[in-house]
C-alpha positions as CSV (number, residue, x, y, z in Angstrom):
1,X,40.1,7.1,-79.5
2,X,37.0,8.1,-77.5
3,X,36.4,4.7,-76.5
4,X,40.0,3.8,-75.2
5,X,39.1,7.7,-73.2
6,X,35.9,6.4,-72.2
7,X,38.1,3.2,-70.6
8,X,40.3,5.5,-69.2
9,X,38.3,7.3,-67.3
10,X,36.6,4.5,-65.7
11,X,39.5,2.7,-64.9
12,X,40.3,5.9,-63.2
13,X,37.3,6.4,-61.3
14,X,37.4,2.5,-60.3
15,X,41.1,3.6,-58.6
16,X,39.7,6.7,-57.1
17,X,37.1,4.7,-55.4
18,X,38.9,1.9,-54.2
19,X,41.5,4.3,-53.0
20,X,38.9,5.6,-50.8
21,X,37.6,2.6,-49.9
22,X,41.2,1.5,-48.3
23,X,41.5,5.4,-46.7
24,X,38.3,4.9,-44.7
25,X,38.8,1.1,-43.9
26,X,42.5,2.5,-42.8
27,X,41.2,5.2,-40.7
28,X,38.4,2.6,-39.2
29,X,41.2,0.2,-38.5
30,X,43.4,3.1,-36.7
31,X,40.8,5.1,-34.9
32,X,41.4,4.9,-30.7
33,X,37.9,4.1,-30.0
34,X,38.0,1.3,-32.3
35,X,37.3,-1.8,-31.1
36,X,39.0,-4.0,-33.2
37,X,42.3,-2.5,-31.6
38,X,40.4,-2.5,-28.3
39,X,39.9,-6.6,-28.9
40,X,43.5,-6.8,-29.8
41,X,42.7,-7.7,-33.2
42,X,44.7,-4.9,-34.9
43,X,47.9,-3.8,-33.5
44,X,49.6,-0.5,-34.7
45,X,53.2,-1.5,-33.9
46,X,53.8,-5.2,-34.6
47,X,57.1,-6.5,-35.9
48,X,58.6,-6.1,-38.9
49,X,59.7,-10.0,-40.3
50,X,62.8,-10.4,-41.6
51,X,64.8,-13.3,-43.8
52,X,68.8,-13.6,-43.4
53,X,69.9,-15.1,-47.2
54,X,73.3,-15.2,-45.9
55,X,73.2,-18.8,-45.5
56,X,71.1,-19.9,-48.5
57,X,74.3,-19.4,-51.2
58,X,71.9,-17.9,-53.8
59,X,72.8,-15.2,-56.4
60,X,70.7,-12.4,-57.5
61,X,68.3,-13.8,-59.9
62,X,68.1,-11.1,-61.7
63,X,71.7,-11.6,-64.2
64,X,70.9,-15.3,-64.4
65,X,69.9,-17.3,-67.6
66,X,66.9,-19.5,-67.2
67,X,68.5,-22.7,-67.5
68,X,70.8,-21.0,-64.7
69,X,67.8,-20.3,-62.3
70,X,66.3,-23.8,-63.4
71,X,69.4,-25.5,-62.1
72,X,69.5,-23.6,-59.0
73,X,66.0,-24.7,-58.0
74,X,66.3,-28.3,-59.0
75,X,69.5,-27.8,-56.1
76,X,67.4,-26.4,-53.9
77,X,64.9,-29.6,-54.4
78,X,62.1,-27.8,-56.1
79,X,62.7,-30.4,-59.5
């Protein structure tokens, strides 16, 4: 029990540091006087991409069988 604890914990330390590692490259990234966004590099507002499925005839995967999603990639021409 103490050793799954001890795992625990460092997993949760290892989370608590990467964490801040991503806030401080996030607030590096953003900063005004940052000259990556200067550059051009890093924009703040870029678009959002977007797919339209309407066309594609596929069903939500997620009620399917496997042989039914099998069959619907070999149509697709995935084999």
């Amino acid at each position: 029990m103490t050793e799954e604890k001890t795992i625990n914990e460092e997993m949760l330390e290892i989370v608590k540091a990467l964490s801040d590692k991503v806030e401080a490259l996030e607030k590096m990234m953003y900063a005004k006087d940052s000259l990556l966004m200067k550059a051009g590099l890093v924009v703040a507002e870029s678009p959002t991409p977007t797919m339209d499925n309407s066309s594609g005839g596929i069903s939500d995967v997620s009620n399917m069988d496997w042989s039914e999603i099998h069959k619907m990639v070999e149509r697709a021409g995935g084999n």
